[in-house]
N, C-alpha and C positions, 0 to 999 in steps of 0.2 A: 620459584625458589632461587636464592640467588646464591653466587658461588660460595658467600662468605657463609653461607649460611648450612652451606656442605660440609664446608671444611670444621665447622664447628659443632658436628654432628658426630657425638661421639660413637654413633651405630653405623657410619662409612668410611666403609673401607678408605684408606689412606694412601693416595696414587704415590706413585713411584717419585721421592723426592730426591735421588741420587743423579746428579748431571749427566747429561747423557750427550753431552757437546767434547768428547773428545778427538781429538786432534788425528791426522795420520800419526802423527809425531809420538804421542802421546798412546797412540793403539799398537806401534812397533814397541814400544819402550816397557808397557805395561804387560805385553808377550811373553818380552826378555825375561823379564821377574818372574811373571809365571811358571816357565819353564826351568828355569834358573832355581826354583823353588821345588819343582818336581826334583830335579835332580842333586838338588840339598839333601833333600829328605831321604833320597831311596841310600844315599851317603852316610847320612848320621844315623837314621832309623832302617836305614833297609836290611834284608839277609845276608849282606855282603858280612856282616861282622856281629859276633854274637854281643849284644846291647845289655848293658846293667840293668835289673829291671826294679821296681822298689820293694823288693823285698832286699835290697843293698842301699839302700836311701843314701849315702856317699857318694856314690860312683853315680847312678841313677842322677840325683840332685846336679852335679860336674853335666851331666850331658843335657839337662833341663836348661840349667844356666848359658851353656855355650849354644843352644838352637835358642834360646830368647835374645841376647846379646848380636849372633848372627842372623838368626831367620826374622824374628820380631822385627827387633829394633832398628836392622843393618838392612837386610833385604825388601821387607817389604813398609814398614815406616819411612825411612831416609831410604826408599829406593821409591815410593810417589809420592812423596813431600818433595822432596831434593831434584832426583832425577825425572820422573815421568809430570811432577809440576803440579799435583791433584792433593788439597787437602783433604785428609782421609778424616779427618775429626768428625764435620756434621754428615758422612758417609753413618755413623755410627751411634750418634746421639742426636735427638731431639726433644731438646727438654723442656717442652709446651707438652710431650704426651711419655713424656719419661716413664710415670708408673705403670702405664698402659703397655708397655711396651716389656717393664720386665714381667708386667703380667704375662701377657701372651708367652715370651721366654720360658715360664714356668707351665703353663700351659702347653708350649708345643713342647717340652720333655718326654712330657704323660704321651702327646701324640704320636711323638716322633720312634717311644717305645712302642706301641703298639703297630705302628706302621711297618718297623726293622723287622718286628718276628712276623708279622703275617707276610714280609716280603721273603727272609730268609724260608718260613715253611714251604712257602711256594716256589720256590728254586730247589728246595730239599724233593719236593713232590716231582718237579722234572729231572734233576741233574743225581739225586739218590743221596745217601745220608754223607756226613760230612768225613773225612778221612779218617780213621784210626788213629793217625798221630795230628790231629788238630790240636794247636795250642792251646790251654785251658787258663786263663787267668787262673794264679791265686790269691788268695786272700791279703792284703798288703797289712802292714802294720800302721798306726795312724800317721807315723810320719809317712809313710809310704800311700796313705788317703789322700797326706794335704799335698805330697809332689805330684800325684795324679790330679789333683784338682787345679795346680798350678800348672802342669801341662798341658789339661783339658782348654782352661781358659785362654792364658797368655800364649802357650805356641801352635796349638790343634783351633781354635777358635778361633782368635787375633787373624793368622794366619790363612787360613782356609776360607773365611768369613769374606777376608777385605778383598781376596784373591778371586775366589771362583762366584763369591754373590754378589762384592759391592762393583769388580771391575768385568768380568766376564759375562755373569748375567743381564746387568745394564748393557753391553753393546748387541747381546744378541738381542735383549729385547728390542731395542733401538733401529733392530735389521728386520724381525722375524713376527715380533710381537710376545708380550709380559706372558703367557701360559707354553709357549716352545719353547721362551727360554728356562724357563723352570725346567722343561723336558730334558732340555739340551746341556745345560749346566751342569744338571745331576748327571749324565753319562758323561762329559767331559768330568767331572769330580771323581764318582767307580775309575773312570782308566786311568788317568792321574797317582793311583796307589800303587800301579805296576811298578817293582823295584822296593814298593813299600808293604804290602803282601806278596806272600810268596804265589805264582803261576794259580797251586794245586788250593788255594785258599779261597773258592769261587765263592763260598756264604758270604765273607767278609767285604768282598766290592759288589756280592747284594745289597750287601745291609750299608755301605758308604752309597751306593745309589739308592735305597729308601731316605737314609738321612737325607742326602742332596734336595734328594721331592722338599721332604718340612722344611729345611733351612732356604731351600729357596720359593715356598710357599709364602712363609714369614716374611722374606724380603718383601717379596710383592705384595701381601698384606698388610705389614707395618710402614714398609717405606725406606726401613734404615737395618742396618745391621745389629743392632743390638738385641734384638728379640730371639733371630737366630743363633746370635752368639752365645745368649746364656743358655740356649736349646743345646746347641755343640758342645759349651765347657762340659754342663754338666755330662753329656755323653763319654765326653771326653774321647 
């Protein structure tokens, strides 16, 4: 069987087509952002300051806009495009297996839920039920649907996606091998929320290290980012 003949099989698996030639230069720089990122977020989204949430769709939408405009578009777009040197486009898109790709996204939703709660019960089963005063989502209004869906995609996905799967899991794979770094991504992803959950919220960076497993499962199944991405918007 010859290679061309693999790659055109649309029953295998899709190897790792995210460059995996970065630089020292490039691996200092891409840190920076990372971390730069972490502590954006524990800023704009963390407990330090009580946040608009969308059942205020005004105020909510104001802090939507200024983490796309900052974190998007500022930090992590024109911070490896510009500064770290890495087109992040075909990081994200491949459009020889496009619909495949939002397939599985749609598919790893369905997985990625079931995965969260059998990972959260199983935390619940060692660590005991979740606090008394745990945050309780409610019910948003549909403007308050489509600003969650707007932050799901463009700043929790975009973000998260190009950050912890297209640029950290690529170098550990690159050290370690494609199934530790899946390991390893997801625990670096749970500690990464420190500052973004509170200490006493242990379900919560369960359930972001069960995501981490599917979206960085997807990575290395699909190849590209987009499959886990529309797995993460929709989680949001």
């Amino acid at each position: 069987m010859t290679s061309e003949t693999v790659i055109n099989d649309p029953q295998t698996p899709i190897e790792s087509t995210i460059d995996h030639s970065f630089t020292q230069t490039q691996l200092r720089r891409g840190g920076i952002i990372l971390l730069a990122f972490v502590l954006m977020r524990a800023l704009l989204w963390g407990p330090f300051w009580t946040q608009p949430t969308p059942t205020d769709p005004l105020q909510y939408g104001g802090l939507v806009l200024v983490t796309i405009l900052v974190g998007s578009v500022g930090l992590v777009y024109l911070g490896f495009t510009r500064w770290v040197g890495v087109d992040i486009v075909p990081w994200w898109v491949d459009r020889e297996h496009l619909f495949r790709d939002i397939a599985w996204g749609l598919a790893g939703f369905i997985i990625a839920l079931i995965v969260t709660a059998g990972m959260a019960l199983g935390f619940q089963s060692l660590l005991g039920p979740r606090p008394p005063n745990a945050p309780v989502a409610e019910a948003p209004s549909p403007v308050g649907t489509l600003l969650l869906l707007v932050f799901g995609f463009a700043v929790a996905s975009f973000q998260e996606e190009t950050l912890f799967r297209g640029f950290l899991q690529t170098e550990l794979a690159d050290r370690y091998g494609a199934w530790p770094a899946v390991v390893l991504q997801a625990g670096a992803f749970s500690v990464a929320h420190v500052g973004y959950y509170p200490f006493t919220a242990w379900y919560l960076f369960a359930a972001a290290f069960a995501g981490g497993l599917v979206y960085g499962w997807l990575r290395k199944r699909r190849g590209r980012l987009l499959s886990p991405g529309i797995t993460h918007g929709l989680l949001g």
